[in-house]
Wavefront OBJ file of the C-alpha trace (Angstrom):
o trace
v 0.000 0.000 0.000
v 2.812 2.418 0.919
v 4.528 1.475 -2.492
v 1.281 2.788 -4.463
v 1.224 5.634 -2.353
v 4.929 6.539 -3.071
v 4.667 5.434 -6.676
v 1.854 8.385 -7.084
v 3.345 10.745 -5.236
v 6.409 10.535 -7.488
v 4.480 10.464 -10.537
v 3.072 13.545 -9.816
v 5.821 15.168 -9.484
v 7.282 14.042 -12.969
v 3.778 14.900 -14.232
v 4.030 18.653 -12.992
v 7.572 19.098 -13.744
v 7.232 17.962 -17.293
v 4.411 19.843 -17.934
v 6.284 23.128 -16.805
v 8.987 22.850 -18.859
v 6.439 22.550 -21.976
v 4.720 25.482 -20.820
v 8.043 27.647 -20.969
v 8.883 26.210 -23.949
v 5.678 27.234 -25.731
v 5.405 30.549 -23.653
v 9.086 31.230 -25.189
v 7.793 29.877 -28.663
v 4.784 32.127 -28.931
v 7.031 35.368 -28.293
v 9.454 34.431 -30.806
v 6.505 33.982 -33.040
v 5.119 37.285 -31.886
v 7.967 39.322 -32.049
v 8.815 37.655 -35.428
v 5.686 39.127 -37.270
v 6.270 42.343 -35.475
v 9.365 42.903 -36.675
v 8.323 41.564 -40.315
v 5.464 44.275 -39.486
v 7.609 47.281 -39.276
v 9.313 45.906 -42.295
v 6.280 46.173 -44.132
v 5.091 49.349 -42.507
v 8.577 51.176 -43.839
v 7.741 49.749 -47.766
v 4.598 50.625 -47.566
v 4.762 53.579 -46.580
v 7.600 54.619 -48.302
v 9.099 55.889 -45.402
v 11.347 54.526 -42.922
v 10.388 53.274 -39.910
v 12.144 51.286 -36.323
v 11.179 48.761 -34.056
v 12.720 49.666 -30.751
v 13.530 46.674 -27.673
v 14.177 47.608 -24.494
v 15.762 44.812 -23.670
v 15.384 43.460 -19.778
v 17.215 45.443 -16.978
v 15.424 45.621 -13.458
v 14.888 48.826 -12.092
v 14.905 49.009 -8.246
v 13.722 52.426 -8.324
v 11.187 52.106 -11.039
v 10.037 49.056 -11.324
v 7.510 50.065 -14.232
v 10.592 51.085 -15.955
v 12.385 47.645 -15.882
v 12.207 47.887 -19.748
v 11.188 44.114 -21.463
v 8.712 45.590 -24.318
v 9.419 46.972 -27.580
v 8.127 49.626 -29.353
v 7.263 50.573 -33.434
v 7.561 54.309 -34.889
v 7.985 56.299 -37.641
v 11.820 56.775 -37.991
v 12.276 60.991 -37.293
v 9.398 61.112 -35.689
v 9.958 61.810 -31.298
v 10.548 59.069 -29.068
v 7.292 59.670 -27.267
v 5.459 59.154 -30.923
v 4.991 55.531 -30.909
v 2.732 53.400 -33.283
v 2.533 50.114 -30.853
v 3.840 49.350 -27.457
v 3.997 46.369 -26.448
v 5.194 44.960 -23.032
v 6.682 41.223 -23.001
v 4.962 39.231 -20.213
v 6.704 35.851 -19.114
v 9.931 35.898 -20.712
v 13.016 38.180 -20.503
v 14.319 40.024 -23.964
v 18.123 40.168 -23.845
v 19.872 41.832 -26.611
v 23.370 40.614 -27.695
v 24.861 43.460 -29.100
v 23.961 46.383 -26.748
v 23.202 45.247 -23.404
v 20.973 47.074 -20.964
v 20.161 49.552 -23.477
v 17.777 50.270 -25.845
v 18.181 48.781 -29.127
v 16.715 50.010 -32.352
v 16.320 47.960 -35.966
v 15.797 50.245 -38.902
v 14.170 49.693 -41.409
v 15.005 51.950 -44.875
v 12.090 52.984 -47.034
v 13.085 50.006 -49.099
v 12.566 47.535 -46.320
v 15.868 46.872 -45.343
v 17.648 46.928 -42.053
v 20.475 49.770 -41.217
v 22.526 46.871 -39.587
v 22.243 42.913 -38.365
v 20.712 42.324 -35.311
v 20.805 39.497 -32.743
v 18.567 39.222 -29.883
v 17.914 36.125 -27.347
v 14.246 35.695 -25.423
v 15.131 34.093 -22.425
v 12.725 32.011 -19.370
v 14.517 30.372 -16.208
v 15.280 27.423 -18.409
v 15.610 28.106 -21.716
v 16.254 30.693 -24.342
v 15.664 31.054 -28.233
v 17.555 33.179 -30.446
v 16.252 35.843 -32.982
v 18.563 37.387 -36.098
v 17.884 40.169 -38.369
v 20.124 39.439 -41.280
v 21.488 42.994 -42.775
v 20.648 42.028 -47.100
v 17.095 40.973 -47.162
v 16.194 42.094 -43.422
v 14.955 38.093 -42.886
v 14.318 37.115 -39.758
v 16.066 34.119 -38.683
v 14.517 32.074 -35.316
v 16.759 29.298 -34.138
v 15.538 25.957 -31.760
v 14.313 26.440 -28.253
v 18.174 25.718 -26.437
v 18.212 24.881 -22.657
v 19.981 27.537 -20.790
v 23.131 26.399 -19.367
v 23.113 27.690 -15.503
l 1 2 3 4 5 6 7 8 9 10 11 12 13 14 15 16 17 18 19 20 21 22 23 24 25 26 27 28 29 30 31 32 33 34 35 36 37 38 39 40 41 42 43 44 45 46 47 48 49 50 51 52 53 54 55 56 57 58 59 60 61 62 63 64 65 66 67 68 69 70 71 72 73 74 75 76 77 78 79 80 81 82 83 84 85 86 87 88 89 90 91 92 93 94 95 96 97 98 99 100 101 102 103 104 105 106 107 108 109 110 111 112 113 114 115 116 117 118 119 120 121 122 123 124 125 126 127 128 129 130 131 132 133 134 135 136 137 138 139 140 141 142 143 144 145 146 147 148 149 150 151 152 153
């Protein structure tokens, strides 16, 4: 009787621990996905309107002092227009945006009125245990999204 017992409470916990790793994984999937068509978005937004146009990520840096401030969102606008001037806004929820290139600082992609970007871009979207990485290639502006990795601790 004990041995049932055991053997269930153990199960559960494989049950719940596999189950929360998925749930990461797919929370970390659907940004990517988002932040893919957001990107492609501005793209489109800079073509079409024949004017170019930036997708701005704050990337993830707690603020002690202002916690509403802590950054993880990213923002699109017309390129000359004021910061403050801001098409979408859109705070990340559930995973942490970690840019490669300029960390702790806000990093803008610009897009020419031809739809291509200024400069390459790398950026990683990050839970406790894993992380995906997101690259901007500097030619075509395609957005590459690599396989969910497991973060190395």
């Amino acid at each position: 009787m004990e041995l049932i017992i055991v053997l269930g409470i153990v199960s559960a916990f494989w049950i719940f621990v596999a189950f929360g790793s998925a749930s990461e994984r797919r929370q970390l999937e659907h940004w990517a996905r988002i932040l893919t068509t957001e990107i492609r978005y501005t793209q489109n937004l800079a073509i079409s309107e024949n004017h170019p146009h930036r997708i701005i990520i704050a990337p993830y840096a707690p603020n002690p002092f202002f916690p509403d401030q802590s950054g993880n969102e990213y923002r699109i606008s017309r390129e000359g227009a004021p910061m403050g001037e801001v098409i979408r806004r859109v705070p990340v929820e559930g995973v942490r945006i970690i840019d490669n290139s300029v960390p702790n600082r806000l990093r803008a992609i610009y897009f020419t009125s031809r739809g291509t970007p200024r400069d390459a871009a790398t950026i990683t979207l990050e839970t406790d245990n894993y992380r995906i990485q997101m690259t901007i290639t500097v030619g075509g502006g395609r957005v590459l999204v690599g396989p969910v990795q497991r973060r190395i601790q």
